[in-house]
C-alpha positions as semicolon CSV with decimal commas, in nm:
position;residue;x (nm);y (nm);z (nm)
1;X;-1,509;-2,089;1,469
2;X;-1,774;-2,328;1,542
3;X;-1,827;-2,721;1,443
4;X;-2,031;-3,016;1,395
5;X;-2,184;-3,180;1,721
6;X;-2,269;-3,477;1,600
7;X;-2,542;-3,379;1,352
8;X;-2,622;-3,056;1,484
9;X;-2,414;-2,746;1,404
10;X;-2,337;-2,531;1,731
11;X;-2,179;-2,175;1,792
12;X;-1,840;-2,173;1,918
13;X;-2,008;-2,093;2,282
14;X;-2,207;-2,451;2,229
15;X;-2,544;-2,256;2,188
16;X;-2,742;-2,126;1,902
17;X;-2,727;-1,774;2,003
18;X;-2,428;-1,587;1,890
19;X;-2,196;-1,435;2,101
20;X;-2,005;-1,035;2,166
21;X;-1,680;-1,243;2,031
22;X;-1,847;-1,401;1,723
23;X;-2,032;-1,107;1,628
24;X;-1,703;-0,882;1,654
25;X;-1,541;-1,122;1,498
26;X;-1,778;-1,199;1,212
27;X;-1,822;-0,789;1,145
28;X;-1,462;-0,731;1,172
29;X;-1,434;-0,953;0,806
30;X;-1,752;-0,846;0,652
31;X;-1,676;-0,690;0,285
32;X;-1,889;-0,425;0,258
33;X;-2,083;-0,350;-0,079
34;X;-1,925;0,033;-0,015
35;X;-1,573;-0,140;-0,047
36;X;-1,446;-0,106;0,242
37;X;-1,414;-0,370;0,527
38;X;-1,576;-0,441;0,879
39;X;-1,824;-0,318;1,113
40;X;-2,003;-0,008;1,026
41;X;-2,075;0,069;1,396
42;X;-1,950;-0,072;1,712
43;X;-2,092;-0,219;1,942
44;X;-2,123;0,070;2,165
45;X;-2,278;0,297;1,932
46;X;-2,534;0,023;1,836
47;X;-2,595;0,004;2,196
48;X;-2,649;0,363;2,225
49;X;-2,881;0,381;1,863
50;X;-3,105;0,101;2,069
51;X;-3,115;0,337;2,315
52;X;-3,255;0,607;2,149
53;X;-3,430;0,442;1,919
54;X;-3,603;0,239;2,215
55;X;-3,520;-0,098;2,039
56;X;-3,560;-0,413;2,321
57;X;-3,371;-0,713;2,195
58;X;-3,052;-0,885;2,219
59;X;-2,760;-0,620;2,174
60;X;-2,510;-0,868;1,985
61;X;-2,766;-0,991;1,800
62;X;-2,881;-0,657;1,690
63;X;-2,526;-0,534;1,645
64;X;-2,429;-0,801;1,438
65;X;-2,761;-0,764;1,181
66;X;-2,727;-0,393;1,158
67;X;-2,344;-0,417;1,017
68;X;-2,481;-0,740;0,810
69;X;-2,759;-0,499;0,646
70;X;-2,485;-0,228;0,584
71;X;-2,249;-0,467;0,436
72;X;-2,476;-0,652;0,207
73;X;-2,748;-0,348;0,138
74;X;-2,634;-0,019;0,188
75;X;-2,569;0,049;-0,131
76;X;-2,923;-0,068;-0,224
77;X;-3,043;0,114;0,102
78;X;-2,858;0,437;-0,041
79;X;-2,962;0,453;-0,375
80;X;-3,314;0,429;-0,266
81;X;-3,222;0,711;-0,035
82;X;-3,270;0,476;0,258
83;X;-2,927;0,491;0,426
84;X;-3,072;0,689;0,767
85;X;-3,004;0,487;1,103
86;X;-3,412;0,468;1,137
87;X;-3,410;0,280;0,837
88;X;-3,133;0,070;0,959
89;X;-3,283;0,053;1,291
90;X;-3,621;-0,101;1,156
91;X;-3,467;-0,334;0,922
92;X;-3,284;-0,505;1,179
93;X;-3,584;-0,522;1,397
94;X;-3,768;-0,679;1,112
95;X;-3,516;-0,947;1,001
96;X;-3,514;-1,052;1,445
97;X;-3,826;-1,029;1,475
98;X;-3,956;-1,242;1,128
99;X;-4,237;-1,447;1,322
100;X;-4,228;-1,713;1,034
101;X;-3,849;-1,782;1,079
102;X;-3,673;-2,032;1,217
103;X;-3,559;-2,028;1,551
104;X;-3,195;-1,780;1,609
105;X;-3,226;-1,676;1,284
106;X;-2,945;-1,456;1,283
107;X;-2,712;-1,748;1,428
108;X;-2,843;-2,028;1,128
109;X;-2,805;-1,709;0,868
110;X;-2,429;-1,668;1,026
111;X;-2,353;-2,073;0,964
112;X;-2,555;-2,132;0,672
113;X;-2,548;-1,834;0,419
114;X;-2,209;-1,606;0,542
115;X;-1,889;-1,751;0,382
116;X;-1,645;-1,880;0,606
């Protein structure tokens, strides 16, 4: 998956940003708060939600954090009768675009807090 570079911790690809193959790989595992396992959407209907929803970011990244908010919080998001793909849509905007983050945030959330 990825590894230690000396003291810095790199993506498989040797950069901080994650790739297509880590984020299908990483959403293919994800146990999902519903029960079931793996991505919620793939990555061509995320493409086409950004689309229509007029969302301009990275399409892996955004991929990857809208399965990670269905797979941790949907059951949170659907109790609170959030579950609609708007809501999904402007969560995931909001955790990519969290000015007061670190740097790739979704790539030091994937190595740091996911269980490998």
């Amino acid at each position: 998956m990825q590894g230690y570079v000396g003291i810095a911790y790199t993506m498989e690809n040797g950069s901080d940003k994650m790739d297509k193959k880590q984020a299908e790989n990483w959403t293919k595992h994800m146990k999902n708060k519903d029960g079931s396992t793996g991505a919620r959407w793939t990555f061509d209907e995320v493409q086409k939600v950004m689309q229509q929803y007029g969302v301009d970011c990275d399409p892996v990244e955004f991929y990857a954090t809208m399965n990670m908010l269905y797979s941790d919080y949907g059951k949170v998001f659907k109790k609170h009768n959030a579950a609609t793909v708007q809501f999904y849509v402007d969560m995931a905007k909001a955790f990519l675009d969290d000015e007061d983050a670190v740097k790739d945030k979704l790539a030091q959330y994937y190595r740091y807090v996911v269980k490998h």
